[in-house]
N, CA and C atoms as an extended XYZ file, in Angstrom:
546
Properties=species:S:1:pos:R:3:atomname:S:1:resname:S:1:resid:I:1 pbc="F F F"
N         0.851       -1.174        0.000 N   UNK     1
C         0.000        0.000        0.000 CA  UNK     1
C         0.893        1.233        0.000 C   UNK     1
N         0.396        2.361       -0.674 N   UNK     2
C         1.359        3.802       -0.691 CA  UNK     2
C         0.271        4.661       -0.383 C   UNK     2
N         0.688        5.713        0.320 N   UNK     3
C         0.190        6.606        0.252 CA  UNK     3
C         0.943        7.788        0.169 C   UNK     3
N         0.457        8.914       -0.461 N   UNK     4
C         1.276        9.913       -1.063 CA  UNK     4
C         0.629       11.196       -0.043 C   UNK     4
N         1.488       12.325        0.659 N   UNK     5
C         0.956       13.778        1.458 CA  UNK     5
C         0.686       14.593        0.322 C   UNK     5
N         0.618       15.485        0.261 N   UNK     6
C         0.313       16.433       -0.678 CA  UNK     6
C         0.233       17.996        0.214 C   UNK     6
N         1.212       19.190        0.092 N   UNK     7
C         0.802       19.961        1.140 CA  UNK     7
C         0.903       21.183       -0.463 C   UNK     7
N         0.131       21.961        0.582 N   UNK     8
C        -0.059       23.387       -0.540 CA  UNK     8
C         0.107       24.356       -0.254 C   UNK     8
N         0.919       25.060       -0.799 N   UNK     9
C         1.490       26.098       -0.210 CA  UNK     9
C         1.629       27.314       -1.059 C   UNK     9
N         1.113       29.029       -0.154 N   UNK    10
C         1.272       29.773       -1.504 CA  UNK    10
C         2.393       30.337       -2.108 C   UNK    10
N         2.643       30.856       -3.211 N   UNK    11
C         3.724       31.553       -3.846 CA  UNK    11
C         4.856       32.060       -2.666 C   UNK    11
N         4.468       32.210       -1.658 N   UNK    12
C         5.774       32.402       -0.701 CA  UNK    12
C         6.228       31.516       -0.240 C   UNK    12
N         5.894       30.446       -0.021 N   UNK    13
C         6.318       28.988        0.474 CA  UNK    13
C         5.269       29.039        1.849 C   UNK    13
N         4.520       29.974        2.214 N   UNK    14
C         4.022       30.125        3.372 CA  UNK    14
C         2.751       29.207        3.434 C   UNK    14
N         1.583       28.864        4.019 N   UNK    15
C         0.591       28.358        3.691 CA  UNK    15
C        -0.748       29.319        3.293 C   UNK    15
N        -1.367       28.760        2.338 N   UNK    16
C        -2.467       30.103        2.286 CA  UNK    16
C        -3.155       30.204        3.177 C   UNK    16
N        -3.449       31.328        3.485 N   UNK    17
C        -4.534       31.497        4.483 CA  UNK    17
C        -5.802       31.443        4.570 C   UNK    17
N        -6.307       31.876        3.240 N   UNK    18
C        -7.309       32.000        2.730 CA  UNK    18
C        -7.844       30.348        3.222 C   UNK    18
N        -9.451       30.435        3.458 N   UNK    19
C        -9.936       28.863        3.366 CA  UNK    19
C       -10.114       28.655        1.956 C   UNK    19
N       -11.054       27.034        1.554 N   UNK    20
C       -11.193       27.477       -0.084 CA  UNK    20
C       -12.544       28.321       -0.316 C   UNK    20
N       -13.518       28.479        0.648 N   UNK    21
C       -14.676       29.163        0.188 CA  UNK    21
C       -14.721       30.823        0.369 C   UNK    21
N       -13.311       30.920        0.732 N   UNK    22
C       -12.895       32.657        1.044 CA  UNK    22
C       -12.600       32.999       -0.305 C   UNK    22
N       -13.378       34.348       -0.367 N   UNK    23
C       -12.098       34.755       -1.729 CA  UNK    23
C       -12.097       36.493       -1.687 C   UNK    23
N       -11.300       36.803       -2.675 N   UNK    24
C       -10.865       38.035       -2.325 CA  UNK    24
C       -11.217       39.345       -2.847 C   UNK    24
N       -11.979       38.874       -3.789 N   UNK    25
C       -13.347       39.808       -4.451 CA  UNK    25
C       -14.367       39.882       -3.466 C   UNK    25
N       -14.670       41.397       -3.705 N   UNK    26
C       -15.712       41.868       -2.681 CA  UNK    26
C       -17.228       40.847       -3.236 C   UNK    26
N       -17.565       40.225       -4.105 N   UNK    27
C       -18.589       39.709       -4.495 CA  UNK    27
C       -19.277       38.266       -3.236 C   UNK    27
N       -18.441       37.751       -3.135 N   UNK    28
C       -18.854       36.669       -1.910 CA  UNK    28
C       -19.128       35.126       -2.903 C   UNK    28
N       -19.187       35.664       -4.588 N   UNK    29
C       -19.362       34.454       -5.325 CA  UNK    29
C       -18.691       33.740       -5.686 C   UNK    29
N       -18.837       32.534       -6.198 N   UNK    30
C       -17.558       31.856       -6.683 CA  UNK    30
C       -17.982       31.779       -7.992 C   UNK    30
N       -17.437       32.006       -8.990 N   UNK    31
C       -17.588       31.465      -10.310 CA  UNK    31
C       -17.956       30.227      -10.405 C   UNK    31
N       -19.284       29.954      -11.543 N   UNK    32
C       -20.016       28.575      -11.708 CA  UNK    32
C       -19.849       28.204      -13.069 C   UNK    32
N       -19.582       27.030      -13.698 N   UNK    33
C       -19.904       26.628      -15.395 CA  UNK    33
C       -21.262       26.978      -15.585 C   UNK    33
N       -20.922       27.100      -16.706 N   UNK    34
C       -22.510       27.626      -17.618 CA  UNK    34
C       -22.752       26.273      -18.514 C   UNK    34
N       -23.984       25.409      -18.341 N   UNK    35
C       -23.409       24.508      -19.376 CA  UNK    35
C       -25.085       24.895      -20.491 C   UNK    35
N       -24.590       25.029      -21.865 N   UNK    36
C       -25.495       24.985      -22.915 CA  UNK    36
C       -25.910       23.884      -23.830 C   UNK    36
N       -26.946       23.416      -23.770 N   UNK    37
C       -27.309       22.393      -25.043 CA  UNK    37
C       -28.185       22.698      -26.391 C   UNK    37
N       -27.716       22.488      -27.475 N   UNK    38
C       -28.149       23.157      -28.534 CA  UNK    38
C       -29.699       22.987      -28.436 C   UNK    38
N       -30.142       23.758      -29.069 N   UNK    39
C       -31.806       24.109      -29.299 CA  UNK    39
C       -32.444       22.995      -30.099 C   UNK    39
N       -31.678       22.291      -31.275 N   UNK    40
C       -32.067       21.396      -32.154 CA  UNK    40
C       -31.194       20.638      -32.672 C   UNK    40
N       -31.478       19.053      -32.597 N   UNK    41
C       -30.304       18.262      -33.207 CA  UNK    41
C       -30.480       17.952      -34.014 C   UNK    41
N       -29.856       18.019      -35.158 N   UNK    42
C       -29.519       17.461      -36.637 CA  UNK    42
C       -30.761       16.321      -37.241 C   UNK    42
N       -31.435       17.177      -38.076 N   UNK    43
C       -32.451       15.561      -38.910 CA  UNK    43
C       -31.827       14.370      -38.941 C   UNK    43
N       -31.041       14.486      -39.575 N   UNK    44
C       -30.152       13.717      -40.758 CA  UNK    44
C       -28.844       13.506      -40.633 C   UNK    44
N       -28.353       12.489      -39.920 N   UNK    45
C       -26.813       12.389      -40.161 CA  UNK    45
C       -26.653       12.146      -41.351 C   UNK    45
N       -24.893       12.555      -41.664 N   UNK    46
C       -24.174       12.510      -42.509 CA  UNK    46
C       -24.110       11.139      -43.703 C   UNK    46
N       -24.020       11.285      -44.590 N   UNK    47
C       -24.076        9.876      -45.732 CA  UNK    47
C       -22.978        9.144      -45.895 C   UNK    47
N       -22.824        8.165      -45.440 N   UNK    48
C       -21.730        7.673      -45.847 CA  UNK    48
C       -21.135        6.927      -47.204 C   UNK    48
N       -20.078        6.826      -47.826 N   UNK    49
C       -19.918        6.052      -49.314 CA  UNK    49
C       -20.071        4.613      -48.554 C   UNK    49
N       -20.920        3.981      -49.990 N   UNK    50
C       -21.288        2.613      -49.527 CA  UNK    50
C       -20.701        1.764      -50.438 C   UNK    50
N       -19.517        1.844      -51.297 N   UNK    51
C       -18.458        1.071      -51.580 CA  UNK    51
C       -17.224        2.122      -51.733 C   UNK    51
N       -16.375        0.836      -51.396 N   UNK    52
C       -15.037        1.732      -51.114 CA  UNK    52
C       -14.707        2.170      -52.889 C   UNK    52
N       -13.607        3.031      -52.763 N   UNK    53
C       -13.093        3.334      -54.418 CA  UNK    53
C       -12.375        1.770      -54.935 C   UNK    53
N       -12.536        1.839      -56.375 N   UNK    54
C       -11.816        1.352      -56.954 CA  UNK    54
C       -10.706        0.537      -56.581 C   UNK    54
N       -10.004       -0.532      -56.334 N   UNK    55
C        -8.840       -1.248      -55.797 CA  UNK    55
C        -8.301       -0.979      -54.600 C   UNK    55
N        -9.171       -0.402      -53.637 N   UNK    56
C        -8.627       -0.796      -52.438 CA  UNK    56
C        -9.485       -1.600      -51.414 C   UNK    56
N       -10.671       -2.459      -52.063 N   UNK    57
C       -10.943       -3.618      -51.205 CA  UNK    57
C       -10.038       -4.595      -50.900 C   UNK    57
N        -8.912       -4.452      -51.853 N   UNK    58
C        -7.807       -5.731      -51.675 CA  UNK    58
C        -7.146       -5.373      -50.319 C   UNK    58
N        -7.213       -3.937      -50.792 N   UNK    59
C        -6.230       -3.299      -48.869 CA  UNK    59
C        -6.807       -3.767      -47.806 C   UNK    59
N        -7.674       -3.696      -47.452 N   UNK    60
C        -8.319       -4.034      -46.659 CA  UNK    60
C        -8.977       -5.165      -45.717 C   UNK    60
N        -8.796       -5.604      -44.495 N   UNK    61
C        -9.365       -6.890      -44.148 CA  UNK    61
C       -10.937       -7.217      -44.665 C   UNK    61
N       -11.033       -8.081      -44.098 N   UNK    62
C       -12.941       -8.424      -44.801 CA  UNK    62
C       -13.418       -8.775      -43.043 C   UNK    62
N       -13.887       -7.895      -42.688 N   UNK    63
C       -14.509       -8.345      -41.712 CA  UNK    63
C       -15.471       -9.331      -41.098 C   UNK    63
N       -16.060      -10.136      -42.165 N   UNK    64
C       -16.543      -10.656      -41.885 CA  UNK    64
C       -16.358      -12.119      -42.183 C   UNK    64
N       -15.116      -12.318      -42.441 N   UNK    65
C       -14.065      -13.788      -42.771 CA  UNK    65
C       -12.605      -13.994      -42.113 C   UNK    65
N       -12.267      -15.056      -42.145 N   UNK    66
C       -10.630      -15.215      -41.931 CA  UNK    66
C        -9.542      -14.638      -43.147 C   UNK    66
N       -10.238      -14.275      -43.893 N   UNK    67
C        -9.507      -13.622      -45.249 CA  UNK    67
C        -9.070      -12.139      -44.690 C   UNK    67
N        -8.004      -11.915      -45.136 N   UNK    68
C        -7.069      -10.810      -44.950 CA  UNK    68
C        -6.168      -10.415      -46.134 C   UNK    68
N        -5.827       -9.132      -46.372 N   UNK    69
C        -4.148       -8.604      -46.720 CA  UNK    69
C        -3.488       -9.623      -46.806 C   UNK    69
N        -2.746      -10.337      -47.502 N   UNK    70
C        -1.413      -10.908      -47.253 CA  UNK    70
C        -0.377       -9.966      -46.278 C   UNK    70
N        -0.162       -9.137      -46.435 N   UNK    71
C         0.802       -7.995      -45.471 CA  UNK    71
C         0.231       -8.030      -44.148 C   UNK    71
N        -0.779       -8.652      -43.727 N   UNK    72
C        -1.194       -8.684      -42.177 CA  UNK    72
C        -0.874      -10.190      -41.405 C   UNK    72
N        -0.477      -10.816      -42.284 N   UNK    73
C         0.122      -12.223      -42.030 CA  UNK    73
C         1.113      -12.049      -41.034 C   UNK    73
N         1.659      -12.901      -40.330 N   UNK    74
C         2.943      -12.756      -39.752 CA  UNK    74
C         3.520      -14.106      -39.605 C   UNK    74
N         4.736      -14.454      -39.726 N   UNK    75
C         5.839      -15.110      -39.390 CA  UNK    75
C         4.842      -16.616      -38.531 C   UNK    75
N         5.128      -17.835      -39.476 N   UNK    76
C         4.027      -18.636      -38.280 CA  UNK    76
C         2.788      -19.124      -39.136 C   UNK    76
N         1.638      -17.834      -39.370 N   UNK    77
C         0.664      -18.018      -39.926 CA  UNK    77
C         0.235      -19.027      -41.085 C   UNK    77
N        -0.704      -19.667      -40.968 N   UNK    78
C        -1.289      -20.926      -42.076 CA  UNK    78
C        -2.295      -20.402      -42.836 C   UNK    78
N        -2.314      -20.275      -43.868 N   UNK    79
C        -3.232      -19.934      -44.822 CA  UNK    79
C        -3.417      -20.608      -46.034 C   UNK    79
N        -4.848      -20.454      -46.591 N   UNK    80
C        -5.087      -20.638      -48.116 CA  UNK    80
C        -5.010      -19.419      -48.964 C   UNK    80
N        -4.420      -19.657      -50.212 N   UNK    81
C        -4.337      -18.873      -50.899 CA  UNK    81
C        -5.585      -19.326      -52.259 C   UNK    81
N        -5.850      -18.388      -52.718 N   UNK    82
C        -7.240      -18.117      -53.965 CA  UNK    82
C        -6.226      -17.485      -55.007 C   UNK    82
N        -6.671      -18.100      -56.377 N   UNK    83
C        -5.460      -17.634      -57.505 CA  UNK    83
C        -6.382      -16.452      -57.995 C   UNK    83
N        -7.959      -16.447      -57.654 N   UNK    84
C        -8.825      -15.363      -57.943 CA  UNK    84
C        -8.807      -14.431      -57.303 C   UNK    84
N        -8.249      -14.516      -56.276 N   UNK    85
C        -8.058      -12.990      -55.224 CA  UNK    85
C        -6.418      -12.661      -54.897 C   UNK    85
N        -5.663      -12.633      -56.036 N   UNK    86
C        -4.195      -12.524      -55.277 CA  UNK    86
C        -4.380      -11.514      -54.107 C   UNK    86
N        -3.055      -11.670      -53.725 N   UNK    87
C        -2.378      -10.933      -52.644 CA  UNK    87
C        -3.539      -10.837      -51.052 C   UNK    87
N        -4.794      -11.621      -51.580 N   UNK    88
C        -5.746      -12.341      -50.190 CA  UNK    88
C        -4.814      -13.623      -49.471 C   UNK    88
N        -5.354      -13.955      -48.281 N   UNK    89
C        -5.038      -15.231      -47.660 CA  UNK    89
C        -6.239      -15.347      -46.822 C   UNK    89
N        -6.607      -16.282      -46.260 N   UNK    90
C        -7.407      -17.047      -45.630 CA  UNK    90
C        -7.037      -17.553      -44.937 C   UNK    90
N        -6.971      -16.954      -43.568 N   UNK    91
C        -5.920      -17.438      -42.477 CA  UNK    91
C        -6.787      -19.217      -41.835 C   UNK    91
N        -5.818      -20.244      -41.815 N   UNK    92
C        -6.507      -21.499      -41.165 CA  UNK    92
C        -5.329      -21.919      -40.594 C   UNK    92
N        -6.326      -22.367      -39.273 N   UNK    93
C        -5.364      -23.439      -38.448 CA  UNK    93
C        -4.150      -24.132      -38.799 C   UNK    93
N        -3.218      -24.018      -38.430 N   UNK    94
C        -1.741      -25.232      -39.204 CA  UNK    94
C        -2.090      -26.431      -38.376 C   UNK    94
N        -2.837      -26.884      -37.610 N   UNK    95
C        -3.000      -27.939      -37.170 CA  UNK    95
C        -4.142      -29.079      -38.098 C   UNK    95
N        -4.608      -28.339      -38.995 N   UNK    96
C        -5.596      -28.346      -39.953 CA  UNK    96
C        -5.164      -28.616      -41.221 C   UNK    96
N        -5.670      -28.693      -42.431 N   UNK    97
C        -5.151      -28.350      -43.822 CA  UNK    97
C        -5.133      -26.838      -43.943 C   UNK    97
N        -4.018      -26.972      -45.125 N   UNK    98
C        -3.805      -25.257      -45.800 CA  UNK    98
C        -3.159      -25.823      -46.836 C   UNK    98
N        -3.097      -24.300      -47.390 N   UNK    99
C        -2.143      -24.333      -48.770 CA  UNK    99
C        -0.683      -24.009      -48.507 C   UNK    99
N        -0.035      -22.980      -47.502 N   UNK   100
C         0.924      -22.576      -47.229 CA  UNK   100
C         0.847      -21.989      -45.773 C   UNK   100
N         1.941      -21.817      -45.440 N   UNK   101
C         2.992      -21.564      -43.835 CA  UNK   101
C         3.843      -20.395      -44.096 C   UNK   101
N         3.870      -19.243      -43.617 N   UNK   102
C         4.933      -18.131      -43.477 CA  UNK   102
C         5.643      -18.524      -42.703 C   UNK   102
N         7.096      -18.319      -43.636 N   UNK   103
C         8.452      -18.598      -42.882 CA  UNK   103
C         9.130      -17.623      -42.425 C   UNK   103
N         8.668      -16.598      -43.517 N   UNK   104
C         9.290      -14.921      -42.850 CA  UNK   104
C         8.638      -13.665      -43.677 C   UNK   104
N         8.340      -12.429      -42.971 N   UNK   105
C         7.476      -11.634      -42.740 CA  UNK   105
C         8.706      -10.588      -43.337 C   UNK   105
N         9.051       -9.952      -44.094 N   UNK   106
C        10.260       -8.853      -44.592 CA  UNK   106
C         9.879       -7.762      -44.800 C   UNK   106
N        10.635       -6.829      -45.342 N   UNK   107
C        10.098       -5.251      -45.924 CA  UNK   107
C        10.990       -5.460      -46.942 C   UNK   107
N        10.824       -4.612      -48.221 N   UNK   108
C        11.500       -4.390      -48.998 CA  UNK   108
C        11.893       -2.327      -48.908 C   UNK   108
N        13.633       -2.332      -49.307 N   UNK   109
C        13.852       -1.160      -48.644 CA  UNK   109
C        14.095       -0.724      -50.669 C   UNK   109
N        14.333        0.595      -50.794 N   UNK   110
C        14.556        1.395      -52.006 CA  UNK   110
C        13.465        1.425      -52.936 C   UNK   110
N        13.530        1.872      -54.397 N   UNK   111
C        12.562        2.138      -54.809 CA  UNK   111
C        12.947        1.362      -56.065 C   UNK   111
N        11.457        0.825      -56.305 N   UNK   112
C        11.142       -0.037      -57.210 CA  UNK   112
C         9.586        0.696      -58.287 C   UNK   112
N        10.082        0.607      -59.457 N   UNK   113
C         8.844        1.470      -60.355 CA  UNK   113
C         7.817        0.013      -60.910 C   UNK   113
N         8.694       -0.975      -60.968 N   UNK   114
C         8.094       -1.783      -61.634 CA  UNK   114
C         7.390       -3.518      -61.084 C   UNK   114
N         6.691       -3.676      -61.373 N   UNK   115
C         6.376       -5.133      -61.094 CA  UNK   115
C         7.677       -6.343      -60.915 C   UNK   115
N         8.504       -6.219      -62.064 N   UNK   116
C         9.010       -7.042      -62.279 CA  UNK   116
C        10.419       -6.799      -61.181 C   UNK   116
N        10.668       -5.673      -61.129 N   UNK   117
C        11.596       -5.155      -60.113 CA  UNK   117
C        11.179       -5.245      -58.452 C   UNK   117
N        10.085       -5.117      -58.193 N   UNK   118
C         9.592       -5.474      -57.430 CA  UNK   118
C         9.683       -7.333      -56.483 C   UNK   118
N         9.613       -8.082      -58.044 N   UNK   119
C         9.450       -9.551      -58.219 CA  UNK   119
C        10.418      -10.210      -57.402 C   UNK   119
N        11.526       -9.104      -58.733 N   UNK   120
C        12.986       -9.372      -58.433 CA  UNK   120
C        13.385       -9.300      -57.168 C   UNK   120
N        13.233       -8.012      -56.490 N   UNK   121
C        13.855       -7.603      -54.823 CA  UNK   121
C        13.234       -8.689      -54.467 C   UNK   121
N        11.686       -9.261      -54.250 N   UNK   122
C        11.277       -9.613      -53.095 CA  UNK   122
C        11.525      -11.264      -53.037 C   UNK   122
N        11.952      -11.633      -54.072 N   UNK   123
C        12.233      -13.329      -54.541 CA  UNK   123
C        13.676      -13.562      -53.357 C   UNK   123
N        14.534      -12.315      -53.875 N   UNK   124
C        15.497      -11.879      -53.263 CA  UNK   124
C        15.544      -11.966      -52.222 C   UNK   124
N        14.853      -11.168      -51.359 N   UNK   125
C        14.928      -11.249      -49.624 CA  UNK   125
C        13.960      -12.945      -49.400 C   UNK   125
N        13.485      -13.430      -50.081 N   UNK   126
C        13.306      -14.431      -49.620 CA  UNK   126
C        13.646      -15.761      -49.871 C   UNK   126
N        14.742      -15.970      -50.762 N   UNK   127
C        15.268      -17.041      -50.928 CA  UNK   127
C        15.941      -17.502      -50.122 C   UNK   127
N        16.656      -16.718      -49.299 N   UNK   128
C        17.546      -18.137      -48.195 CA  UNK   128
C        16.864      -18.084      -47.332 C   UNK   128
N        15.654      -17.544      -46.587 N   UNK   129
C        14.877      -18.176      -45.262 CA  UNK   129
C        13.929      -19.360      -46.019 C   UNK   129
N        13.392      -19.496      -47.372 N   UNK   130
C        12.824      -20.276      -47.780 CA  UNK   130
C        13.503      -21.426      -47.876 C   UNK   130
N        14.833      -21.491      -48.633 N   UNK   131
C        16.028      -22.697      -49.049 CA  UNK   131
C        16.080      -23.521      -47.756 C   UNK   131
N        16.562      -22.507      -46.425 N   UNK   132
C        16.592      -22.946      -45.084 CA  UNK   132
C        15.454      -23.599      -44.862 C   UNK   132
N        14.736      -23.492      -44.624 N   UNK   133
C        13.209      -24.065      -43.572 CA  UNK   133
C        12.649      -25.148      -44.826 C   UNK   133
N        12.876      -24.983      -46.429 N   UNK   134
C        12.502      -26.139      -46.747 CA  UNK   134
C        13.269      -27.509      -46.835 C   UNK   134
N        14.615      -27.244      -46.376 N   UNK   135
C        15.269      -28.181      -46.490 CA  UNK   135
C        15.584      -28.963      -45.126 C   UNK   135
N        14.474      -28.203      -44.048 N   UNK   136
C        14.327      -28.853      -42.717 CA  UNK   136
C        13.125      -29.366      -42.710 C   UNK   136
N        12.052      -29.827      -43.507 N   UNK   137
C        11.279      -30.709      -43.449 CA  UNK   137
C        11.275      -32.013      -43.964 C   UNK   137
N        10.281      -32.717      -44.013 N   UNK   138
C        10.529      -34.055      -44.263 CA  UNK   138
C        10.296      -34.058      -45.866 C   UNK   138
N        10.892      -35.277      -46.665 N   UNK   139
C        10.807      -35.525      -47.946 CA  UNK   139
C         9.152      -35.241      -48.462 C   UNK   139
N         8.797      -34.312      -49.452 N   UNK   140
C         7.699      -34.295      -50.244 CA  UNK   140
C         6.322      -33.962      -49.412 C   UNK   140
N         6.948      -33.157      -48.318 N   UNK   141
C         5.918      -32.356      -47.305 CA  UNK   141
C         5.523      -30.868      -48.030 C   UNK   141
N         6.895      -30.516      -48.767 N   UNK   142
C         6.902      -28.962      -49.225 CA  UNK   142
C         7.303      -29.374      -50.718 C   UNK   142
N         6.610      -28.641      -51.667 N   UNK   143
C         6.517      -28.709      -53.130 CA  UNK   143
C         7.026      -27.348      -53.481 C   UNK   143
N         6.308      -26.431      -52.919 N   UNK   144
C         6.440      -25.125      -53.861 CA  UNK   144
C         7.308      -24.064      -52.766 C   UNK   144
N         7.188      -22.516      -53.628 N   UNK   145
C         7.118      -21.321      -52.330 CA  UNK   145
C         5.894      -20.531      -53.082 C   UNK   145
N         5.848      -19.581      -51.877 N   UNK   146
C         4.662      -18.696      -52.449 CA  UNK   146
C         5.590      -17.324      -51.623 C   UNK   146
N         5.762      -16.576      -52.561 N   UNK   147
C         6.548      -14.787      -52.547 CA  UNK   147
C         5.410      -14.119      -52.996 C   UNK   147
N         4.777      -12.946      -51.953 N   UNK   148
C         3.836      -12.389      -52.157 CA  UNK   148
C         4.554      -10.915      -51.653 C   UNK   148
N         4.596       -9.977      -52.884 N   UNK   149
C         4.914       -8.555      -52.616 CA  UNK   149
C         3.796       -7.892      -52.704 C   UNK   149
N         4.469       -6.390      -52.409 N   UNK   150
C         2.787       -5.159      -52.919 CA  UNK   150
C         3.061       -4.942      -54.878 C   UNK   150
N         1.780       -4.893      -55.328 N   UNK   151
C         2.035       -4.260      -57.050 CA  UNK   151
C         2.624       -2.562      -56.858 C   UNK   151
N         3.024       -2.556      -57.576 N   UNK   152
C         3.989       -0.729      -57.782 CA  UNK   152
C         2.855        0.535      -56.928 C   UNK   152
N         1.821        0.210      -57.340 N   UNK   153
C         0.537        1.606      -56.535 CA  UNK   153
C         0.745        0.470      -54.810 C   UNK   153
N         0.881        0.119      -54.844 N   UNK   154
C         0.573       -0.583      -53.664 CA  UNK   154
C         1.883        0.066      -52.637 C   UNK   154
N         3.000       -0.610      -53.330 N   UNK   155
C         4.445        0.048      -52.727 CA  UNK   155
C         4.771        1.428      -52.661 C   UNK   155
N         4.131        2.116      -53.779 N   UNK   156
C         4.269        3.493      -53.791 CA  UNK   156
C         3.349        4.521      -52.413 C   UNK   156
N         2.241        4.160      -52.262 N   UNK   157
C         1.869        4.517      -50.857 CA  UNK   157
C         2.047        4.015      -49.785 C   UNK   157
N         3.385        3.220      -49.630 N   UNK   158
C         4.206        2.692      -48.208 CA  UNK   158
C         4.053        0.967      -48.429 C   UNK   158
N         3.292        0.424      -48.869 N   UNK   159
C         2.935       -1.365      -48.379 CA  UNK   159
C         4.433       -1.647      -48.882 C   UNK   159
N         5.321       -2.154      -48.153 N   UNK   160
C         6.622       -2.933      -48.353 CA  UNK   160
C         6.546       -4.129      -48.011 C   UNK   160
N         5.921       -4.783      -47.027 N   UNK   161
C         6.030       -5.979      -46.658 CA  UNK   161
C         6.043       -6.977      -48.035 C   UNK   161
N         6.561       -8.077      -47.843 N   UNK   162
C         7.064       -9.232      -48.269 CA  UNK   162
C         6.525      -10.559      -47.605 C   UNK   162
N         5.754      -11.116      -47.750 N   UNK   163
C         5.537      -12.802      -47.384 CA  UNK   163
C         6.052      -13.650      -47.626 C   UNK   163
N         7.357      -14.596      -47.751 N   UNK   164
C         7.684      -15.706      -47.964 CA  UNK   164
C         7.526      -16.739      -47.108 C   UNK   164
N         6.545      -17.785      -47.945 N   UNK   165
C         5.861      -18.818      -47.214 CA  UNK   165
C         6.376      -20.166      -48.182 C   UNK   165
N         6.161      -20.789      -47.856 N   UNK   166
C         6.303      -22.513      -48.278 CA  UNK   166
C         5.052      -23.269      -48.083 C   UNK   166
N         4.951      -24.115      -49.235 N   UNK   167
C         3.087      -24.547      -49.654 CA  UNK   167
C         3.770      -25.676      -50.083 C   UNK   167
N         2.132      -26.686      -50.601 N   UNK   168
C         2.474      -28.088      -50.487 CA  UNK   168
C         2.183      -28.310      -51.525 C   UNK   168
N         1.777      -27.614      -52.808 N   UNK   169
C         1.484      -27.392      -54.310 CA  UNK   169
C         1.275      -25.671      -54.126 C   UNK   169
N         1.329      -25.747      -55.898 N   UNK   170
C         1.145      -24.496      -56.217 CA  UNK   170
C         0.779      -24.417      -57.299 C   UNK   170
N        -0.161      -23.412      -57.728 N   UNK   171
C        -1.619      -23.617      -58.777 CA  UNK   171
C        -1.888      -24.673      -59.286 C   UNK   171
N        -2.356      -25.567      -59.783 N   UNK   172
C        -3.073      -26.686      -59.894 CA  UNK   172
C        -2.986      -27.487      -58.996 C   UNK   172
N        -2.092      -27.493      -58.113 N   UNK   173
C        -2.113      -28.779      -57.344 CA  UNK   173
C        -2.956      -28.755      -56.233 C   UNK   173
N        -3.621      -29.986      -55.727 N   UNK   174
C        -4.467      -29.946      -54.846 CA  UNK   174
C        -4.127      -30.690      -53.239 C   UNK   174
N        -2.921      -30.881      -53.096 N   UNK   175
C        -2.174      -31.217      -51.816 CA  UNK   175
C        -2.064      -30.155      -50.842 C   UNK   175
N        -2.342      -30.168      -49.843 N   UNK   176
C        -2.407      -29.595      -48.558 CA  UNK   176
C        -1.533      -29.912      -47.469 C   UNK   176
N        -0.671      -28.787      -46.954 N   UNK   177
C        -0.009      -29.309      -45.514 CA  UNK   177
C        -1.426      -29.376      -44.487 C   UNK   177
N        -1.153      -30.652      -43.727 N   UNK   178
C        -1.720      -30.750      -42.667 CA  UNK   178
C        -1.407      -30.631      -41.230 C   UNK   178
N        -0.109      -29.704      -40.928 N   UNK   179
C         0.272      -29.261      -39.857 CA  UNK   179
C         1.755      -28.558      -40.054 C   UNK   179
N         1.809      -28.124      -38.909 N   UNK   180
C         2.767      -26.746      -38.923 CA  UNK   180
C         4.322      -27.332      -39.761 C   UNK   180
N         5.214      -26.366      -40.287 N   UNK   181
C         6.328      -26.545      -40.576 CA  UNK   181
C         7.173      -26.957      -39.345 C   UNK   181
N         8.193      -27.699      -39.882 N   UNK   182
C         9.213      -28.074      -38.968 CA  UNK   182
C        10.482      -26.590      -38.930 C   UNK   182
């Protein structure tokens, strides 16, 4: 238990004298709040837009699913991937089936104008955590990788992150890991 004194003292170090209901205006009042409430509240709230603009539903989580951003993934995470919704995931259990496992979560640093430059850096930062972690599982557990960057508008308003994950096929194939990476 603490307890803290507290003493108050005026501008001279002296104690005030004054009580608190004394004061030093001849009036005897104390100043009171005034409080006002408007006369009339608003008909009509404000309208809101009822679809977002143009290409940035992809930005965005879906609230009302395990589907997310790829860039909200982290290090760990089990997901399905949809070849109809790139750069989505569908976060599921690794104790479960999936399509792929994040092995590492990156940023990409400098500037990149293009897709393919983009491709390039991010294949880049993820080839030796991928090489590593697939060559610590068991024979014909891991088939593919999956490198998921931002497209050029994407990177250009900040999204850097990088996903490199390891999957158990990749587009056509229909094999599933059924539990976490080693």
């Amino acid at each position: 238990m603490a307890a803290v004194a507290l003493t108050v003292t005026g501008g001279d170090g002296s104690p005030d004298k004054k009580s608190p209901t004394q004061s030093s205006s001849g009036t005897g009042r104390s100043p009171s709040p005034s409080l006002s409430l408007p006369s009339r509240l608003p008909s009509e709230l404000p309208s809101l837009p009822s679809e977002l603009p143009s290409g940035l539903e992809s930005l965005l989580p879906s609230l009302a699913s395990d589907e997310v951003p790829y860039y909200m993934l982290r290090t760990g995470d089990c997901f399905d991937a949809d070849d109809g919704r790139p750069g989505q995931a569908v976060k599921r259990p690794c104790a479960g089936k999936h399509d792929a496992e994040v092995v590492e979560m990156t940023e990409l640093e400098g500037a990149y104008a293009t897709d393919a430059a983009l491709r390039k850096a991010a294949s880049q930062l993820c080839r030796e955590p991928l090489d590593t972690r697939a060559a610590a599982q068991p024979a014909g557990t891991v088939r593919g990788t999956l490198v998921q960057y931002p497209d050029p508008a994407s990177f250009s308003v900040g999204i850097d992150k990088v996903a490199c994950s390891l999957a158990a096929d990749i587009g056509e194939g229909n094999r599933k890991l059924t539990g976490p990476l080693k």
